[in-house]
C-alpha positions as CSV (number, residue, x, y, z in Angstrom):
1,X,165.8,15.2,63.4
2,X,168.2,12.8,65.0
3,X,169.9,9.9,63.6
4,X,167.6,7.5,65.4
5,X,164.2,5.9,64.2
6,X,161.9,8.2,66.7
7,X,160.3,11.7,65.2
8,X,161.8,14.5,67.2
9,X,160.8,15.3,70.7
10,X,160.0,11.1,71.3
11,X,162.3,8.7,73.2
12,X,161.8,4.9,73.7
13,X,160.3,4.0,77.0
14,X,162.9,1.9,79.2
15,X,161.4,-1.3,80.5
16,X,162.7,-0.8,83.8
17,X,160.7,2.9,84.2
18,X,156.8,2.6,86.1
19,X,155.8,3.1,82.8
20,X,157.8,0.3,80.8
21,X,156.8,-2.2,83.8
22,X,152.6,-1.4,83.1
23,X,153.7,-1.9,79.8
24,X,154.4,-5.4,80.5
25,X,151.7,-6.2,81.8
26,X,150.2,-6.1,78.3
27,X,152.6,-8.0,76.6
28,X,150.4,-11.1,75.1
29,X,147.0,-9.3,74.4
30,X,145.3,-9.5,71.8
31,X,144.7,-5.7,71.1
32,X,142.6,-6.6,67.9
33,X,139.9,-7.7,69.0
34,X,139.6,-4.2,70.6
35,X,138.6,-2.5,67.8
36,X,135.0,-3.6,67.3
37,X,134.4,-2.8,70.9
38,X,135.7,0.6,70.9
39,X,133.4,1.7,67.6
40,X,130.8,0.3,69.9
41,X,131.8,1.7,73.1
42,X,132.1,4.8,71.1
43,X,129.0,4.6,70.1
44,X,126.8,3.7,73.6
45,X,129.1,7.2,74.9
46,X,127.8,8.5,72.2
47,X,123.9,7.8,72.4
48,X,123.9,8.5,76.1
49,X,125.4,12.0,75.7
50,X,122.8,12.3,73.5
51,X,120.2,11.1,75.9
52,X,121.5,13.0,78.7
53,X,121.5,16.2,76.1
54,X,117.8,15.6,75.7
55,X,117.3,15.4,79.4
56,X,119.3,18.3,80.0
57,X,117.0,20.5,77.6
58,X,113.9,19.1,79.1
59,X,115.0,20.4,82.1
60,X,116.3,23.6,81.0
61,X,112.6,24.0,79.4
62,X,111.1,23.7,82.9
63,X,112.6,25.6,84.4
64,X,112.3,27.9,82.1
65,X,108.7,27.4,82.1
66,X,108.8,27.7,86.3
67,X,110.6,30.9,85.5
68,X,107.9,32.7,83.2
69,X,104.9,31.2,85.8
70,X,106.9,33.3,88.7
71,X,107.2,36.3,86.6
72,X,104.0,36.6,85.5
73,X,102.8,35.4,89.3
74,X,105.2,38.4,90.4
75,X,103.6,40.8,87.4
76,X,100.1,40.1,88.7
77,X,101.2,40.7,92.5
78,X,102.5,44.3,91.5
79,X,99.7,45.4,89.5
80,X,97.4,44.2,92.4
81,X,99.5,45.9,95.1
82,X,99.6,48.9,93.0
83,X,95.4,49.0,92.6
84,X,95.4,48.5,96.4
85,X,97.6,51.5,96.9
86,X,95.9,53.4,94.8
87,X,92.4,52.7,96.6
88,X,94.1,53.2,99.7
89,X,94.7,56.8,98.5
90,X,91.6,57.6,97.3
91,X,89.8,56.2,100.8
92,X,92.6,58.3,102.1
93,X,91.6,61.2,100.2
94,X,87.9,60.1,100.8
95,X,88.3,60.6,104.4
96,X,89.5,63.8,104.6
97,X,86.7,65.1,102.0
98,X,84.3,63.6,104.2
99,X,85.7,65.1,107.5
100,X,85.5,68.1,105.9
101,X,81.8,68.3,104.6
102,X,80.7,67.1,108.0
103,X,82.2,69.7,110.0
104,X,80.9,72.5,107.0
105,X,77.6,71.5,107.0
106,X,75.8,72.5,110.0
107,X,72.3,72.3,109.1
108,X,72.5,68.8,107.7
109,X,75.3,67.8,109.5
110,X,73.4,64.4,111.4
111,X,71.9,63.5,107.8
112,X,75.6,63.4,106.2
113,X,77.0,61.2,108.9
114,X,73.7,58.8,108.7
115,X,73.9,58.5,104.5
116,X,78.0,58.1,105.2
117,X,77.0,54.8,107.9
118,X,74.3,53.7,105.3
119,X,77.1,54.2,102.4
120,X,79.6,51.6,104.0
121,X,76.8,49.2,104.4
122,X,77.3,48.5,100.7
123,X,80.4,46.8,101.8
124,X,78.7,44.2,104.2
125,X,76.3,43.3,101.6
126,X,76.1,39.2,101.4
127,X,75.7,39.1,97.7
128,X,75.8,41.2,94.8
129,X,72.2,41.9,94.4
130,X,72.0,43.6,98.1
131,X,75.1,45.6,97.1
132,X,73.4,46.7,94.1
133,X,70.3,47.0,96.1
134,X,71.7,49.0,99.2
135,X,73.9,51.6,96.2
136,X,70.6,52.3,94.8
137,X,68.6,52.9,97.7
138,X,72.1,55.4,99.0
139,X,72.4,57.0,95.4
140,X,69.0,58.0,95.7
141,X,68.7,59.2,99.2
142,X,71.9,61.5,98.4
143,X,69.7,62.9,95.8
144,X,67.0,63.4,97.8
145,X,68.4,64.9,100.6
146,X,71.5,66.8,99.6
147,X,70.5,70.3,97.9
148,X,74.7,71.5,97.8
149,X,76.3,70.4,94.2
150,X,79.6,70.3,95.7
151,X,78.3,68.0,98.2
152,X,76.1,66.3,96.1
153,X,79.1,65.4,93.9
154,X,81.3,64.7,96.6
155,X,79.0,62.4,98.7
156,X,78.2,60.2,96.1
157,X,81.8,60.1,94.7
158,X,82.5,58.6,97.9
159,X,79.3,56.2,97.7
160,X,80.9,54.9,94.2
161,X,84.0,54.9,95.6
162,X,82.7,52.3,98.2
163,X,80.7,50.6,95.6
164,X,84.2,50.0,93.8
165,X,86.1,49.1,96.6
166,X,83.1,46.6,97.5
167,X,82.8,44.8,94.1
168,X,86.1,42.5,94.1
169,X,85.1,41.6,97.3
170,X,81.7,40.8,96.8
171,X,82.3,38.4,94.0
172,X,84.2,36.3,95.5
173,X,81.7,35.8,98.5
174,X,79.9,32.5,98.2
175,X,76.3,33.0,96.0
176,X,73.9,32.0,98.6
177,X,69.9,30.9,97.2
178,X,70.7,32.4,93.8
């Protein structure tokens, strides 16, 4: 430390520097008085950082909360876009079976192609109780008519497949006189 009164590294401020001259301007106030107003300025920075910190997590929680809805929204888009897929494969698959069966079946070949027009009115039906109504009558003209296992089995797979397909559909359709 140096001989003079100022802790190392501190010099007095010359009046005639930018700084010295602001520091004239102060000369005469009252800096007193200042105290209580600082603890209470302190104190109004104080609760409004506290307020904004409040509004800050409310809106942190919203958006979190927007974030999760679009997630799950996102979640429930997959998982339907997958089930379409997957019914899009098995019509696919469908198709083909029944392509095949008609052009196999020579003896009964007019009678497949009539049950497969009368299976895909099940999907036209207005409510659920001529869905269920149309299946039945379908199911059991399959029976009826079809003396092949195999073609048994895969007729009315596809008839069930329909069905299937149908049911989503037909719920949401407006229940009309019942």
């Amino acid at each position: 430390m140096s001989d003079n009164k100022f802790p190392e590294g501190f010099a007095p401020v010359s009046p005639d520097s930018d700084f010295g001259k602001m520091m004239e301007k102060f000369k005469g106030i009252d800096m007193s008085s200042f105290g209580a107003t600082s603890y209470n300025l302190a104190n109004n920075i104080s609760s409004q950082f506290e307020v904004q910190e409040r509004e800050i997590e409310r809106s942190m929680q919203a958006v979190q909360r927007e974030r999760e809805r679009k997630e799950a929204a996102e979640a429930a888009y997959r998982e339907e876009t997958i089930r379409s897929l997957r019914a899009i494969e098995q019509n696919t698959a469908n198709l083909y079976t029944l392509v095949d069966l008609i052009s196999k079946s020579n003896e009964q070949q007019d009678e497949l192609i009539e049950i497969i027009a009368e299976v895909l009115t099940i999907a036209k039906a207005k409510n659920q109780a001529e869905a269920k109504s149309v299946y039945t009558k379908v199911m059991g003209r399959i029976t009826q008519t079809i003396k092949d296992a195999e073609t048994l089995a895969k007729i009315a797979g596809y008839a069930t497949a329909v069905w299937n397909l149908a049911q989503p559909i037909i719920e949401k359709l407006p229940q009309i006189g019942g």
